[in-house]
C-alpha positions, 0 to 999 in steps of 0.5 A, spaced: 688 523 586 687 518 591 692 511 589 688 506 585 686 500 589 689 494 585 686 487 587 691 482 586 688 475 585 692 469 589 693 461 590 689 456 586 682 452 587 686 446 584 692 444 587 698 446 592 702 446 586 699 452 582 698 456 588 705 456 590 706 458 583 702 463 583 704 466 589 711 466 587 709 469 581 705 474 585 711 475 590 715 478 585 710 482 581 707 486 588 715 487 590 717 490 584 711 493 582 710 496 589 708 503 588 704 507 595 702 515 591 700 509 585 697 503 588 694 500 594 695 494 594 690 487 596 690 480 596 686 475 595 688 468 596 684 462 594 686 455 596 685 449 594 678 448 598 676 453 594 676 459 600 678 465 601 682 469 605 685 476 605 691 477 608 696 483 608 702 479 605 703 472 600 708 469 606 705 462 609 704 465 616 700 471 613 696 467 609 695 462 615 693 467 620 687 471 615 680 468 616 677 463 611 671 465 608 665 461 603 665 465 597 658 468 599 661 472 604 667 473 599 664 476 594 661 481 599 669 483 601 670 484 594 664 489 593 665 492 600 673 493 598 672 498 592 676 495 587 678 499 581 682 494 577 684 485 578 690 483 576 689 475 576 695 471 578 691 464 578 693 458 573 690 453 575 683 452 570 678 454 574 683 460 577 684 462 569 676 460 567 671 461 572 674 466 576 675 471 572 668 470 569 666 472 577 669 479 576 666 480 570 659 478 573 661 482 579 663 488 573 671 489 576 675 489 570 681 485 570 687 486 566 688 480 560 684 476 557 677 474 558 675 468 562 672 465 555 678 465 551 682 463 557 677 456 557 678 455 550 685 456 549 686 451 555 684 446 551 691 445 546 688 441 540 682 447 540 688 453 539 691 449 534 684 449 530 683 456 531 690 459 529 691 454 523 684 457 520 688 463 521 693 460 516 697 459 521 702 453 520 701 446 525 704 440 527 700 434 525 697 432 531 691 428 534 688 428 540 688 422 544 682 420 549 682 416 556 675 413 555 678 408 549 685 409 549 687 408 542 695 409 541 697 415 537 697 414 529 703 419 528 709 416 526 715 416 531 718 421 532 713 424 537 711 430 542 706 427 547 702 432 551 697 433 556 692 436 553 690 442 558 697 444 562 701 449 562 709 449 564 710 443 560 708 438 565 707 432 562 710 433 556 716 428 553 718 427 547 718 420 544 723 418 539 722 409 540 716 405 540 719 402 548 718 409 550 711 411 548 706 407 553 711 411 559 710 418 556 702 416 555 702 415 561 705 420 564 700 425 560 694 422 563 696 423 570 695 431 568 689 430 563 684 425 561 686 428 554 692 427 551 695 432 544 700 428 540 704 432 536 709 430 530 715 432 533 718 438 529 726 437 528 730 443 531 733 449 528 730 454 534 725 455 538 722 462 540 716 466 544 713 472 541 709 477 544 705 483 543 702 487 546 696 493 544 697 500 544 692 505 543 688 499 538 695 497 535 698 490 535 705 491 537 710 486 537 715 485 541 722 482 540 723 475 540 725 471 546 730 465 544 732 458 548 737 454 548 736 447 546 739 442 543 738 436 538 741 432 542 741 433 549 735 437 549 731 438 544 724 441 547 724 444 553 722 440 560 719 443 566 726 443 569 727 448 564 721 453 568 721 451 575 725 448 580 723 446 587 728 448 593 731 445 599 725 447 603 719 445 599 718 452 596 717 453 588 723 458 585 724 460 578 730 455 574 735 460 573 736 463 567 742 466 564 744 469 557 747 461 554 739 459 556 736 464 553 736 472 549 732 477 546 733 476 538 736 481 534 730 484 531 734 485 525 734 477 525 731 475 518 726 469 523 723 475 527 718 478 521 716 471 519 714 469 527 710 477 528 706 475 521 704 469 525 703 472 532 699 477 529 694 471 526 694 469 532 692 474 537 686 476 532 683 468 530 684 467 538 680 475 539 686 477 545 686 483 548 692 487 552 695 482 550 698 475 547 705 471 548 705 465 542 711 459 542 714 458 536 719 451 533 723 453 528 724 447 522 731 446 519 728 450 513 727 456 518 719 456 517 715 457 524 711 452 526 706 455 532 707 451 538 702 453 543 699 459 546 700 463 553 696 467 554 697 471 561 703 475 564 704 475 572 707 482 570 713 478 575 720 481 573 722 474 570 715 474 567 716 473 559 713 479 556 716 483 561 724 481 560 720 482 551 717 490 554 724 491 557 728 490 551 724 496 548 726 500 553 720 499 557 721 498 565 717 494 568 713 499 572 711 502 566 709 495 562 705 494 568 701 501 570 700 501 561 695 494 562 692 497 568 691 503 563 687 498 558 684 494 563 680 500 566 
């Protein structure tokens, strides 16, 4: 059988910031899930002047030196390359969005979930809307817009968020009143909208993923953080990401005191699967889901977010999920390829 061509969807028509995150998420799953008799690997990068390019590799003189192309002469690229399957690994808005909706226009399948979901869950307050129909606890929140700025009715303590960023950027908690209008502000620099949640009181915080197998949800153990009601009680972008000496974006180092894999034993797991389940169904996902959860004191979940991508990197989440069952990363990857096509 001749290897399937397995297009890797790169970069970021935002930001250089996204497109370093996407590359380095994209470095890490092309390396180690590399297979030559399985796949052919090719990239396609997209910078934030909206161009593409097609280069051999992801370092920065291969990208460089691959010619820029408009996307009309780009789409042609695309037909001409015989793709069987995308693995999209942009997560700016638009490489999440209107991207993944061009494959579909073109008729490629692309592992994940569809450009439509895609937009709505970037839109927090949307989400929050849907799961808690679901029958899915929330936080009381509320939306704050640009155009008139109104001051958040919630009582302090409170989380405010940009409404459409991911990798908690943006997002501070606000405990004295001397400190909201830096946080507001600090939002508004990601978004012209703004979530403002009640802050839950720590007790634990988790993530759940699922996966679909054969039409069947499968949900996979719990990842749990280390916070602390004191020093760290919500997770910060430092917590995600770093910056290294020579400007490159890295992954924040994680160790077993960071975070670990929940016993499935552990009482709490039951009650987050319940509500991931929800969750996956209400949203309408496929392949498969990831959910943060705050657990309170009383060790009731509360929906926190929904993340709905995988860059199928070893350090992605439900890939550290799948390998806790036993499930190499190879294996995981070569199942979403399966789903997709």
């Amino acid at each position: 059988m001749q290897p399937l061509r397995v297009l890797h969807l790169v970069g970021s028509a935002e930001s250089d910031f996204y497109c370093d995150l996407s590359r380095l998420y994209a470095q890490d799953c092309l390396v180690n899930t590399a297979h030559p008799d399985r796949y052919e690997f090719l990239i396609a990068y997209v910078s934030p002047d909206r161009q593409w390019c097609f280069p051999d590799s992801l370092d920065l003189e291969s990208i460089a030196a691959a010619p820029a192309k408009p996307i009309a002469a780009a789409i042609q690229i695309l037909l001409n390359l015989q793709i069987d399957v995308v693995v999209p690994q942009m997560f700016c808005i638009p490489g999440m969005t209107q991207y993944r909706a061009l494959f579909d226009l073109l008729q490629i399948p692309y592992v994940g979930n569809s450009a439509e979901l895609m937009a709505l869950v970037a839109d927090k307050a949307k989400t929050r809307s849907i799961v808690a129909a679901a029958g899915v606890p929330i936080p009381a929140g509320e939306v704050l817009s640009s155009i008139d700025f109104k001051r958040p009715t919630l009582e302090l303590p409170i989380v405010v968020k940009p409404l459409n960023t991911d990798n908690s950027l943006g997002v501070a908690l606000v405990k004295d009143v001397t400190d909201l209008d830096l946080a507001l502000q600090t939002a508004r620099a990601y978004s012209s909208e703004i979530l403002v949640e009640k802050f839950i009181e720590l007790g634990r915080e988790v993530r759940c993923g699922i996966v679909v197998r054969d039409g069947q949800l499968i949900c996979l153990p719990l990842e749990e953080y280390a916070l602390d009601p004191d020093l760290r009680p919500i997770r910060s972008y430092r917590d995600k990401l770093k910056q290294n000496a020579d400007g490159n974006l890295d992954f924040a180092a994680k160790n077993n005191a960071e975070s670990w894999i929940v016993d499935p034993q552990d009482p709490i797991t039951e009650k987050v699967w319940e509500m991931a389940k929800k969750c996956h169904v209400a949203l309408g996902c496929r392949h498969y889901s990831l959910f943060d959860f705050r657990i309170d004191p009383q060790g009731e979940p509360w929906f926190l977010e929904a993340g709905l991508y995988c860059a199928f990197a070893k350090s992605s989440v439900l890939s550290a999920m799948m390998k806790a069952t036993g499930v190499s990363l190879e294996s995981f990857f070569q199942e979403m390829l399966k789903n997709a096509r």
